[in-house]
C-alpha positions as CSV (number, residue, x, y, z in Angstrom):
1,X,0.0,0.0,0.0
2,X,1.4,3.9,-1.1
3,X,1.1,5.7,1.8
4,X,1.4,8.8,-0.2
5,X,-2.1,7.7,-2.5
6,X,-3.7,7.6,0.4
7,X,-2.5,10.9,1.8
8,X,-3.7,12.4,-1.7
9,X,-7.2,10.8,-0.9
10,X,-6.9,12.8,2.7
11,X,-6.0,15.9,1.0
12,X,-8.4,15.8,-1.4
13,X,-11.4,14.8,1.1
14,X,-10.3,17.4,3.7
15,X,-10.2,20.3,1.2
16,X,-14.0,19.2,-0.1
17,X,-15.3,19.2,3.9
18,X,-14.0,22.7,4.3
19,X,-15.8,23.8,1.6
20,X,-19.2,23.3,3.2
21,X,-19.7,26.0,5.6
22,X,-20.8,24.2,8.6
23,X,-17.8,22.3,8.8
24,X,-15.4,24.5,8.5
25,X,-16.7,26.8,11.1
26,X,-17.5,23.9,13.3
27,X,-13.6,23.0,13.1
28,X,-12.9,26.3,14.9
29,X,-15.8,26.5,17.2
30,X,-15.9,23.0,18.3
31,X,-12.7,22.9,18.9
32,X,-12.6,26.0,20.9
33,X,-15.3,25.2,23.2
34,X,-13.3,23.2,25.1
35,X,-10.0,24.9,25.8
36,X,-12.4,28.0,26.3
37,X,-14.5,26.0,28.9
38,X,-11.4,24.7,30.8
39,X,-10.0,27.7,31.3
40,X,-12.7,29.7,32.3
41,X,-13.1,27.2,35.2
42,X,-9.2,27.3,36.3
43,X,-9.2,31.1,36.1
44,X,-13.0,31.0,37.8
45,X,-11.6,28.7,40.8
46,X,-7.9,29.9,41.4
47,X,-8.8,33.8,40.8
48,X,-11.9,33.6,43.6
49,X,-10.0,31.4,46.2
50,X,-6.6,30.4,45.5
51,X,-6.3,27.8,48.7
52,X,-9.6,26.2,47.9
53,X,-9.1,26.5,44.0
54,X,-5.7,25.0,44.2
55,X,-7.4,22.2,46.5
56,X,-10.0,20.8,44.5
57,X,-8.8,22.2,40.9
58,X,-7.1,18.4,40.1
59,X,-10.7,16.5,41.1
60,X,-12.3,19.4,38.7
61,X,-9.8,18.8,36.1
62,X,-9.9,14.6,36.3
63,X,-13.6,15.1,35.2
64,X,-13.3,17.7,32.8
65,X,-10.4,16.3,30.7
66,X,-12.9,14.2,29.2
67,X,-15.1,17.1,28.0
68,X,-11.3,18.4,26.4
69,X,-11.4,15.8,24.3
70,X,-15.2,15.1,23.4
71,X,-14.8,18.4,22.0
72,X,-11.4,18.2,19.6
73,X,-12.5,14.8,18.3
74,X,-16.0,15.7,17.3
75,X,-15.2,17.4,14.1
76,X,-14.0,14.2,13.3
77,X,-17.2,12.7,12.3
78,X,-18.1,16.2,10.8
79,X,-15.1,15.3,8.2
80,X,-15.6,11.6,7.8
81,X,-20.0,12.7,7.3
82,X,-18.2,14.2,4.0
83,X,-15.7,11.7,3.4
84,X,-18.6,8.8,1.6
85,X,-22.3,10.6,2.2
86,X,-21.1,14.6,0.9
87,X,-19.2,12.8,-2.1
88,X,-22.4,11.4,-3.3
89,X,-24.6,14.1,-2.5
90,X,-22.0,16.2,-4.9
91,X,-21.8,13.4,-7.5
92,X,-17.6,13.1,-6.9
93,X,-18.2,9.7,-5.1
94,X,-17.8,7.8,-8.6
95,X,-14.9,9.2,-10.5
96,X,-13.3,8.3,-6.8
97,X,-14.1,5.0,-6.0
98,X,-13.5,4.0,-9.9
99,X,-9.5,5.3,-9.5
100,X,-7.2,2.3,-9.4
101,X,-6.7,3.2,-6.2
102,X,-6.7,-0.4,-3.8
103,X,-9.6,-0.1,-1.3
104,X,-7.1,-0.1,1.5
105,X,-5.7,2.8,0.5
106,X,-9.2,4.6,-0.1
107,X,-10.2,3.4,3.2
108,X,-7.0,4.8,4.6
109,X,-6.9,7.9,2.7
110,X,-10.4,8.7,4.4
111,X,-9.1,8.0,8.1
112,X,-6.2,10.4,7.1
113,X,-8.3,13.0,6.4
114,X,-10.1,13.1,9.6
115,X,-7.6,11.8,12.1
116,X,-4.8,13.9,11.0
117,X,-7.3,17.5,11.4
118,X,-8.8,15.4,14.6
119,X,-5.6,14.7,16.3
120,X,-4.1,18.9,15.8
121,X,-7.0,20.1,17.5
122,X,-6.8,17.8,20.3
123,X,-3.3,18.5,20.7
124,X,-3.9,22.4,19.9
125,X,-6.3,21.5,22.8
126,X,-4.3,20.5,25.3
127,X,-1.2,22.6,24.6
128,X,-3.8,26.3,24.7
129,X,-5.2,25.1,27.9
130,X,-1.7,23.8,29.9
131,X,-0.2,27.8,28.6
132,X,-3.5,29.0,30.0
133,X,-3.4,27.5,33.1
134,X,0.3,28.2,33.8
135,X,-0.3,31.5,33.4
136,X,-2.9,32.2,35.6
137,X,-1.2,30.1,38.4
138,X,1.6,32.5,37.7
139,X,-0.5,35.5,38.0
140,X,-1.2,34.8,41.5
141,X,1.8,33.6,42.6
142,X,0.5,29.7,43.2
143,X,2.4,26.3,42.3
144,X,2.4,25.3,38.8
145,X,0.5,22.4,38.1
146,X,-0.6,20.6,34.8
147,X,-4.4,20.7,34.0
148,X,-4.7,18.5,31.9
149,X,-3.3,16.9,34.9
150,X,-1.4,13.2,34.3
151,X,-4.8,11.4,34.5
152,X,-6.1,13.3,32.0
153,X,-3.3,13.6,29.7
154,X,-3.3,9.5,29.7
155,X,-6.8,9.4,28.6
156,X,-7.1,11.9,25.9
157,X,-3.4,11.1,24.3
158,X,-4.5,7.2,24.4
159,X,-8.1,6.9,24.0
160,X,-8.4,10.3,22.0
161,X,-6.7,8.4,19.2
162,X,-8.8,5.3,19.6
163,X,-11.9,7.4,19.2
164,X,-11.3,9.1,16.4
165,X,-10.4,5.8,14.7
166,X,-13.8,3.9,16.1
167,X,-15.8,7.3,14.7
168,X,-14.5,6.9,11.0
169,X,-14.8,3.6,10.4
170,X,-18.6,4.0,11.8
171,X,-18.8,6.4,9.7
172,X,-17.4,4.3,6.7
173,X,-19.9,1.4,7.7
174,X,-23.1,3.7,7.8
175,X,-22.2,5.5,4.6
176,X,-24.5,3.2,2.1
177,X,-27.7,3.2,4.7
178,X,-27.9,6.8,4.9
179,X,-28.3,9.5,2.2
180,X,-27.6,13.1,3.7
181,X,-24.3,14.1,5.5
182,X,-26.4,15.4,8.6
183,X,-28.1,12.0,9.6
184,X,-24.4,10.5,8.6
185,X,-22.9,13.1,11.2
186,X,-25.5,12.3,13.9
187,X,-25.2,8.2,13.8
188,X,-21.3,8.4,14.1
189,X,-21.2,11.7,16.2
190,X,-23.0,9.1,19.1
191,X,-19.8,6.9,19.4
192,X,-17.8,10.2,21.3
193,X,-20.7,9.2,24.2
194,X,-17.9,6.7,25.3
195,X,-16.0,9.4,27.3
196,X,-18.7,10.0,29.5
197,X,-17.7,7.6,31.1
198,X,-14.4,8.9,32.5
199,X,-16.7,12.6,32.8
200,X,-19.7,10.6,35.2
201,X,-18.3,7.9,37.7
202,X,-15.6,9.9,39.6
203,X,-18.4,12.2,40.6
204,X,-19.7,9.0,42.5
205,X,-16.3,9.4,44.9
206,X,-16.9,13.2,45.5
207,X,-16.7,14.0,49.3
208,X,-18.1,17.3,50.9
209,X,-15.3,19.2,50.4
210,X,-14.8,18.5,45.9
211,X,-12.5,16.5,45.8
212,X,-12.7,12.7,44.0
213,X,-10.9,9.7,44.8
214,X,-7.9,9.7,42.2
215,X,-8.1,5.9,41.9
216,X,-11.1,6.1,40.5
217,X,-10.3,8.7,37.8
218,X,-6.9,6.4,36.7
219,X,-10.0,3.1,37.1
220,X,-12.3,4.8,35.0
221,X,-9.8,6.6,32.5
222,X,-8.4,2.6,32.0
223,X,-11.9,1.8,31.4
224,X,-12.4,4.3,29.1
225,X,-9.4,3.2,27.1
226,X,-9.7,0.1,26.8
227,X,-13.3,0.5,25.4
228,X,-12.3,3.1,22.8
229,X,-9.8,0.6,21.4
230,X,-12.0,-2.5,21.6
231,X,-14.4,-0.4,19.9
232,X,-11.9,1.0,17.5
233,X,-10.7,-2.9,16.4
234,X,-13.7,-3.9,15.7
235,X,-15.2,-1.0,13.9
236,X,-12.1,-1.0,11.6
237,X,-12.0,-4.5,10.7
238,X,-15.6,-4.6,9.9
239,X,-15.2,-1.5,7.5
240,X,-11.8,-3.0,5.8
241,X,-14.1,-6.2,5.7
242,X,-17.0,-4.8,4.4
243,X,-16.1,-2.1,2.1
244,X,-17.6,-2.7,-1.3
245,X,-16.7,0.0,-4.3
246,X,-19.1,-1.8,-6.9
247,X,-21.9,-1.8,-4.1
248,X,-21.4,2.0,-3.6
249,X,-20.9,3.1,-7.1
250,X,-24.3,1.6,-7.7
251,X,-26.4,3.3,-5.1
């Protein structure tokens, strides 16, 4: 398999998703939301009360993580709704799937072109929100600490991944039983539900005073891992297995 096909494939499916308006907007917004929501809530609990902020800012940022990275792989199923469903609906889905191109590399070239945008934004994410936070621990004079913290760091570098694989290749499965990119967009957009997980159950663990029990959080974000890349094997193999050309060029 040529690596570099399927990076043209990427290229090519990426540019056609920024074109529609939604999703190139989204790209920025979504991914915003969640760097702008973290912060808010360190400068919110360190500017008020630095002791108590300080105190209960890694429980709060254990549970939030997961809303960090809900919100950078999302536009991931808002590329890969375009990748199959938007090529039809534009009538490029045909000169496409009739290149010599193998289907491996097709099916590759359509992960590229979500994971690769997916995976910046997380990381764009994560890097706006540590600067953020070390700032405004520096602006009061308090220690430095990392939010993401450790916990959350493990689950969004590992899982995030994992997830943005699993949404794809949902996507590429549901391409030929649904006809317009929004209902495409709203079937795959369901698998991100997973992180929940990590968002819900340390909350369980919360004593009076905020603060979770940090065995839970690594529990839960191992949980949450190993989920995303159960789901992500499986969801793969049955797209690689599954992928027809001759079924879609006929529909």
């Amino acid at each position: 398999m040529a690596l570099y096909k399927s990076m043209l494939v990427a290229k090519a499916d990426l540019k056609m998703a920024l074109k529609v308006t939604y999703v190139k907007y989204g790209l920025i917004g979504i991914g915003a939301i969640g760097p702008i929501m973290m912060i808010g809530i360190v400068a919110l609990l360190v500017l008020g009360d630095p002791v108590i902020g300080l105190l209960i800012l890694p429980s709060i940022d254990a549970m939030m993580s997961p809303m960090l990275g809900m919100m950078a792989i999302m536009p991931a199923a808002m590329i890969s709704a375009n990748a199959l469903v938007g090529e039809r609906e534009q009538n490029t889905l045909e000169p496409l799937l009739s290149t010599p191109l193998t289907d491996r590399e097709l099916l590759v070239g359509k992960l590229l072109s979500s994971f690769i945008p997916s995976m910046a934004l997380l990381l764009g994410s994560i890097a706006v929100t540590e600067i953020a936070t070390f700032v405004i621990l520096l602006s009061v004079g308090a220690e430095i600490i990392l939010v993401p913290g450790i916990p959350g760091l493990f689950l969004l570098l590992t899982a995030g991944p994992a997830m943005i694989i699993a949404i794809v290749s949902v996507m590429i499965l549901i391409s030929g039983k649904v006809k317009r990119v929004y209902e495409a967009y709203q079937t795959s957009g369901v698998t991100v539900v997973i992180f929940f997980i990590p968002m819900m159950l340390p909350m369980f663990t919360m004593d009076a005073s905020g603060i979770v029990d940090m065995n839970t959080v690594w529990m839960t974000n191992i949980l949450t891992l190993l989920l995303a890349l159960v789901l992500a094997v499986i969801t793969w193999a049955l797209a690689v297995r599954r992928f027809n050309r001759d079924t879609m060029i006929s529909m």
